[in-house]
Backbone as a printed PyTorch tensor [residue, N CA C, xyz], in Angstrom:
tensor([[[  0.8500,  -1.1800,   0.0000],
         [  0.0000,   0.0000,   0.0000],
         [  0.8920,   1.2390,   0.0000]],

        [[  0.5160,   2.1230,  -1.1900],
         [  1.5720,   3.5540,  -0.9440],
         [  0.6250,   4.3010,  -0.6470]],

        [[  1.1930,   5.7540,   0.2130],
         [  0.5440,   6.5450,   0.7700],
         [  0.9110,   7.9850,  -0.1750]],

        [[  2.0770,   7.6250,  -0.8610],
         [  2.2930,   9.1700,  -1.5580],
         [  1.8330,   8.9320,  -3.1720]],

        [[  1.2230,  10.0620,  -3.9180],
         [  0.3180,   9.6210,  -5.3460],
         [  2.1020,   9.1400,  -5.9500]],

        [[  0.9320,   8.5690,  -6.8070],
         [  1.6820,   7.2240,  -8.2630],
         [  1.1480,   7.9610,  -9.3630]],

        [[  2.4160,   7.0760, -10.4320],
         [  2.0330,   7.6530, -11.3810],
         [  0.9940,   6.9570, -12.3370]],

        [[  0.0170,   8.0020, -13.1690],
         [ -0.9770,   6.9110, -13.8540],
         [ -0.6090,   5.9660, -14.8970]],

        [[ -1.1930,   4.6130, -14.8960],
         [ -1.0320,   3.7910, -15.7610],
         [ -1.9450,   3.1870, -16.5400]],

        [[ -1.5310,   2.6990, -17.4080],
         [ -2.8200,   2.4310, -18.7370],
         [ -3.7360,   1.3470, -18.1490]],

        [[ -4.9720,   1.8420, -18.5520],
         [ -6.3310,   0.8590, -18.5440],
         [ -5.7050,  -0.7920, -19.2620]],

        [[ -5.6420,  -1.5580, -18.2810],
         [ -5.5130,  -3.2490, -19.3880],
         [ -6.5360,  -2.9620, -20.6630]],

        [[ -6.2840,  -3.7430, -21.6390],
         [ -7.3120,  -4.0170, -22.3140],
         [ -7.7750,  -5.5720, -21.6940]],

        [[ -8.9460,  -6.0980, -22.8520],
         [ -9.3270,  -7.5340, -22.4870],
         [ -8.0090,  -8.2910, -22.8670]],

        [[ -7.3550,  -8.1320, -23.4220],
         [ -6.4770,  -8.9510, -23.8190],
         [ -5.4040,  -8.8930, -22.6970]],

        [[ -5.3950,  -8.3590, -21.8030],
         [ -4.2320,  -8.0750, -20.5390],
         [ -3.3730,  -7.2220, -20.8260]],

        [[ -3.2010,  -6.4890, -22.2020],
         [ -1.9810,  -5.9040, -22.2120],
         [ -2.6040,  -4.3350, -21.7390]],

        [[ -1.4700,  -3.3240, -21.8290],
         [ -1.5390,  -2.0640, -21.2540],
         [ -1.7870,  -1.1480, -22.3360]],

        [[ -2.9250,  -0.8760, -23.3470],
         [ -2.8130,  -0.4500, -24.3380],
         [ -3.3810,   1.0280, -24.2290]],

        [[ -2.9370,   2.2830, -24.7100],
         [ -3.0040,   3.5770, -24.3790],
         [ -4.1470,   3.8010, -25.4250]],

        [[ -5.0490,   4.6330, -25.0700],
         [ -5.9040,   5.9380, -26.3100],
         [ -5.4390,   7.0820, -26.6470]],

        [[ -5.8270,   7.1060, -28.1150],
         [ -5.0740,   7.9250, -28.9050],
         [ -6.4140,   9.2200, -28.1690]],

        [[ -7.5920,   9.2210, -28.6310],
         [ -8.4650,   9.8080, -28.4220],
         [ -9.5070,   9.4320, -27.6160]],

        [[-10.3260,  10.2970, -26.6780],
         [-11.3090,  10.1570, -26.0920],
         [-12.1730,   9.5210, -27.0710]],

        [[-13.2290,   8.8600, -26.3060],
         [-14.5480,   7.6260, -27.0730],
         [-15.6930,   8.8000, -27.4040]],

        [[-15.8040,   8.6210, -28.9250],
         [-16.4650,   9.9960, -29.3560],
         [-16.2430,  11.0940, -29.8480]],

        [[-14.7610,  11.1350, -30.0470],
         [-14.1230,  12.0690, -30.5720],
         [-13.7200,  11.7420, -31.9330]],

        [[-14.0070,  12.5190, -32.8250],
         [-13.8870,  12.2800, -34.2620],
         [-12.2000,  12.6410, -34.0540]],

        [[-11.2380,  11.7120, -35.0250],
         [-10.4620,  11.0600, -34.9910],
         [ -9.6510,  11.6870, -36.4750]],

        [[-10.7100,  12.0610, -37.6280],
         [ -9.9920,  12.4110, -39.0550],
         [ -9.8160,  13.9880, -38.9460]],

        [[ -9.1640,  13.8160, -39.3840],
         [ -8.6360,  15.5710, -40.0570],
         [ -9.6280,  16.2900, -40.9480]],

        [[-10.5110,  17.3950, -39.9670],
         [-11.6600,  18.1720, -41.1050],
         [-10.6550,  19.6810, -41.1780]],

        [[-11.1680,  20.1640, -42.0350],
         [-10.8560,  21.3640, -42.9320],
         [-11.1080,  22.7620, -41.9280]],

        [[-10.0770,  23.2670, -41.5560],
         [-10.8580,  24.7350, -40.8690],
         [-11.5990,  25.0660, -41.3520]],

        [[-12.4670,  25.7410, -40.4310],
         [-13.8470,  26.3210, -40.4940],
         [-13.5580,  27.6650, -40.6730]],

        [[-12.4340,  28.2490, -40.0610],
         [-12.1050,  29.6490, -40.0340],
         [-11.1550,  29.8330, -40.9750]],

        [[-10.7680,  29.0680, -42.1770],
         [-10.0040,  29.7060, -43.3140],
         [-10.9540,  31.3380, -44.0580]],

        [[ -9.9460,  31.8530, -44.4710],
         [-11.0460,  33.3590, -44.9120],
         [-10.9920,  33.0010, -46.1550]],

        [[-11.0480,  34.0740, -46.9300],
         [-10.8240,  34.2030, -48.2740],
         [ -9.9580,  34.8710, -49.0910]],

        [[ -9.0400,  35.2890, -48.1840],
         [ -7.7570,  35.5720, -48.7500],
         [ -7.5210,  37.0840, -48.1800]],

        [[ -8.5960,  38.2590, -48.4270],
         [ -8.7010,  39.3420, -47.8360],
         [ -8.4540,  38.8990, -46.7050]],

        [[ -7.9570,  40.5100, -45.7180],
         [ -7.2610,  40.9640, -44.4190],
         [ -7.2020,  42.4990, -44.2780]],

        [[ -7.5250,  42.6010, -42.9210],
         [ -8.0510,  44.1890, -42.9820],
         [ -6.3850,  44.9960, -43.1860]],

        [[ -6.4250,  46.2790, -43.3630],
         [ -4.7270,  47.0130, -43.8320],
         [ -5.2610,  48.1480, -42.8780]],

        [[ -5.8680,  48.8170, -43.3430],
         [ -6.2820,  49.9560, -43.0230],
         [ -7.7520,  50.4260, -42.2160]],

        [[ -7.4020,  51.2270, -40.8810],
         [ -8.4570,  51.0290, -39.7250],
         [ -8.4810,  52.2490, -39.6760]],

        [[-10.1240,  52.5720, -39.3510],
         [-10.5690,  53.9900, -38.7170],
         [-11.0390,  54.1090, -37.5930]],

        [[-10.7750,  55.0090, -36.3880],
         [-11.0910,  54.3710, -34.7810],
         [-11.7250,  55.9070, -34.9610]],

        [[-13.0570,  56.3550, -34.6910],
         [-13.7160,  57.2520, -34.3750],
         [-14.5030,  57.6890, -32.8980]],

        [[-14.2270,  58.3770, -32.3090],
         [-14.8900,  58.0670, -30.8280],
         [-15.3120,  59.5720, -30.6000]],

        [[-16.8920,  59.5220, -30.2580],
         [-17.7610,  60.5170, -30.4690],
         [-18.6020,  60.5760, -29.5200]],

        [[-18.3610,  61.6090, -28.2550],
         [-18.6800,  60.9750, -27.0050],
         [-20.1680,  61.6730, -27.0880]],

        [[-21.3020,  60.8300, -26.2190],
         [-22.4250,  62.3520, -26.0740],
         [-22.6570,  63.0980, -25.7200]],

        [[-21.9500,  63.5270, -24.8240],
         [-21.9130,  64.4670, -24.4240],
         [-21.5520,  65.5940, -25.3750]],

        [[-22.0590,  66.8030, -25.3100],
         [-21.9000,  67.7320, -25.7940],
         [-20.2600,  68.6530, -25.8450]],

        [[-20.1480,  69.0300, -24.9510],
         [-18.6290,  69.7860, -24.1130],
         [-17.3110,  68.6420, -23.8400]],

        [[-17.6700,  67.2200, -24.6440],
         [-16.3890,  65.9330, -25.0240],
         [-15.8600,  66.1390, -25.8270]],

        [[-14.6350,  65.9470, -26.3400],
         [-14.0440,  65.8460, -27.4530],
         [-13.9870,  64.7110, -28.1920]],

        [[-14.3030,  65.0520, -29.2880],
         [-14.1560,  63.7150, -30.3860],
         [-12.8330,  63.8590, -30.6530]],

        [[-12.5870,  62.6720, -31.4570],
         [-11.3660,  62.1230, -31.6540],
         [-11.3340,  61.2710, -32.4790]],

        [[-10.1620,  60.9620, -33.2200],
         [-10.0720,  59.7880, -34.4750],
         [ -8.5370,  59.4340, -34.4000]],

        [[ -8.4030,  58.3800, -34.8760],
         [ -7.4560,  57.5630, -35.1130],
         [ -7.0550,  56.9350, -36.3970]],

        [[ -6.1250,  57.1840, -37.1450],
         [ -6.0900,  56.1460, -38.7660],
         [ -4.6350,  55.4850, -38.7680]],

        [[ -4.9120,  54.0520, -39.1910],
         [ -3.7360,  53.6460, -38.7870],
         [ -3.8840,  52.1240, -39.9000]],

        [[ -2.7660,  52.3140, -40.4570],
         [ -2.3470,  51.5190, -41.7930],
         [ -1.1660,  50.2600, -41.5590]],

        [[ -1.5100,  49.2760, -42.0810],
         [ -0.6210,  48.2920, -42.3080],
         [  0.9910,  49.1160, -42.9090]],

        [[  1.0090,  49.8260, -43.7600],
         [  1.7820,  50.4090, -43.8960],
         [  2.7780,  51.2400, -43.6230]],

        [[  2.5460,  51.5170, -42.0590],
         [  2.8540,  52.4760, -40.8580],
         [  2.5200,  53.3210, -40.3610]],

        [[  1.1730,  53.9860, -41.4600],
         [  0.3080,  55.0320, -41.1360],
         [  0.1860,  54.8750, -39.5640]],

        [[  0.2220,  55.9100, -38.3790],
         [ -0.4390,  56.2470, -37.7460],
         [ -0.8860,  57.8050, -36.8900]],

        [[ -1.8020,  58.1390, -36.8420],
         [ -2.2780,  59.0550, -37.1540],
         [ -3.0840,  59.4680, -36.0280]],

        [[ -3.1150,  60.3760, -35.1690],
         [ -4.2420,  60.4320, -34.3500],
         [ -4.8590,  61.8230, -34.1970]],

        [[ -5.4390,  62.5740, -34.1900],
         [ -6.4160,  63.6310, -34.0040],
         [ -7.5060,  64.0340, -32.7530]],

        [[ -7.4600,  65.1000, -31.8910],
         [ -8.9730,  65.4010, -31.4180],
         [ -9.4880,  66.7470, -31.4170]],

        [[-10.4690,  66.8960, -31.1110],
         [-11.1150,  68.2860, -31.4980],
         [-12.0970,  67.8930, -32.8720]],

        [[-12.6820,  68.0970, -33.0710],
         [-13.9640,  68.2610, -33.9620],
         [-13.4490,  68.6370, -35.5860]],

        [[-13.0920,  69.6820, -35.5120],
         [-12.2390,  70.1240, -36.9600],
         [-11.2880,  69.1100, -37.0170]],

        [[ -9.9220,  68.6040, -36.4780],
         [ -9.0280,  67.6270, -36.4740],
         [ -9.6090,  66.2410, -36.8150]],

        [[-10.4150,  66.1090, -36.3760],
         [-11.0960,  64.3790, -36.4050],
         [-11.6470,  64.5490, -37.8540]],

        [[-12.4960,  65.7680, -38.2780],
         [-12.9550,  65.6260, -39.4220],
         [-12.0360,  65.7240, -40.5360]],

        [[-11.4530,  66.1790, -40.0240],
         [ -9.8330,  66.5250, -41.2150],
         [ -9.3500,  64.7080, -41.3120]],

        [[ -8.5510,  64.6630, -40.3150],
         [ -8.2530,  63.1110, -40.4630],
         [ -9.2020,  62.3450, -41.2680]],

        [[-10.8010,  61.8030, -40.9270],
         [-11.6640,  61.6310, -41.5640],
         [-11.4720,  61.3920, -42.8660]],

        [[-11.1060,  62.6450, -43.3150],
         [-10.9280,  63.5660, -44.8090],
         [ -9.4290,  62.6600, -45.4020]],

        [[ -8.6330,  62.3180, -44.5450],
         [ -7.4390,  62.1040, -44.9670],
         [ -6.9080,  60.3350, -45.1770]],

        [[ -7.9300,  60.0290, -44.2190],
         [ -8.1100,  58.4090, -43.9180],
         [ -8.5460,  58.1030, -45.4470]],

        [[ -9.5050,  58.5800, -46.1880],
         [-10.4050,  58.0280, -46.7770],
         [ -9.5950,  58.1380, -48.3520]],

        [[ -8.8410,  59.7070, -48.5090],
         [ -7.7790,  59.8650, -49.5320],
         [ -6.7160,  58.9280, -49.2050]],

        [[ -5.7830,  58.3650, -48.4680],
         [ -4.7630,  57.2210, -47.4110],
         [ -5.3960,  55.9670, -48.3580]],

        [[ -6.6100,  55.8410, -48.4860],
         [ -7.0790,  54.7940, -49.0410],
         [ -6.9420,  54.2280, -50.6050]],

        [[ -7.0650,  55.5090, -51.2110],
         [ -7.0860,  55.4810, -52.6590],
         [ -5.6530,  55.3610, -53.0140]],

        [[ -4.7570,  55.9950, -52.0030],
         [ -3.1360,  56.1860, -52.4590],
         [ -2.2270,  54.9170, -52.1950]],

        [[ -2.8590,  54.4400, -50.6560],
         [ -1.9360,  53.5620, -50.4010],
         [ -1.4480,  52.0780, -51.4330]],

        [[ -0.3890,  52.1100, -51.3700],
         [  0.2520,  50.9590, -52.1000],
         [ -0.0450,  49.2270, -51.3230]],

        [[ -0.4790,  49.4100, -50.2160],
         [ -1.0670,  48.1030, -50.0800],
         [ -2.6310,  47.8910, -50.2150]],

        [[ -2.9410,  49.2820, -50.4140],
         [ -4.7020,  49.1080, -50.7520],
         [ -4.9120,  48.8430, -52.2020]],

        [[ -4.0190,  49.4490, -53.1490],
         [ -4.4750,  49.7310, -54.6270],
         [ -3.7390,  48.6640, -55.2450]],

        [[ -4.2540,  47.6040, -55.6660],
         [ -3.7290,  46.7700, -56.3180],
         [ -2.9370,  46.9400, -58.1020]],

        [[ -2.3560,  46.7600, -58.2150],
         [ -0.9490,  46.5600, -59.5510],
         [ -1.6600,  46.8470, -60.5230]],

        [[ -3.1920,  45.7300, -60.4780],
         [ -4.2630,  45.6200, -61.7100],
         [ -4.8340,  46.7890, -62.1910]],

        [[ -5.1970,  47.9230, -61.0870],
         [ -6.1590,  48.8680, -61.1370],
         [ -5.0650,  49.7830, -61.1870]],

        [[ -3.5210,  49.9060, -60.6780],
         [ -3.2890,  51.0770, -61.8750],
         [ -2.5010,  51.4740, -63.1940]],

        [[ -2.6410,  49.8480, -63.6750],
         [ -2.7070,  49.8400, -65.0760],
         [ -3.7890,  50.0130, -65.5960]],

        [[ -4.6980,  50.2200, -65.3670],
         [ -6.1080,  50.3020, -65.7920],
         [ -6.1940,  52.0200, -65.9100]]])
């Protein structure tokens, strides 16, 4: 009789030997396909807008690009400017505008 824990050992099978599970009973066993593959798109370019309700708050914006863009603004005129600048950032940037479209 030991009094200090042991280490665990395999269930016998019927056959007497000590045979281990690969998987719990019920557990699908084959290799399925992620569910969460995308479609190839990935976001680059983010707009963080924060627009409090208060009246006498300051708004504020944020633009910030895969590319290194980052950008931050507050005050009402500033946020809308950024706004203004995020959205041009878009048309220019070289990881937004693909090769195709400006040979076209």
């Amino acid at each position: 009789m030991t009094t200090g824990p042991r280490s665990a050992e395999p269930t016998p099978t019927p056959a007497g030997g000590g045979a281990l599970k690969v998987v719990a009973e019920g557990v699908p066993s084959s290799v399925r396909p992620d569910p969460h593959t995308g479609d190839g798109r990935r976001p680059v370019a983010w707009l963080h807008i924060v627009a409090p309700p208060s009246y006498g708050a300051t708004p504020s914006a944020r633009s910030w690009c895969s590319c290194g863009r980052d950008i931050f603004a507050a005050g009402l005129v500033r946020a809308l400017t950024l706004i203004d600048d995020h959205n041009q950032h878009r048309t220019l940037c070289p990881l937004l505008v693909s090769p195709e479209g400006k040979a076209a």
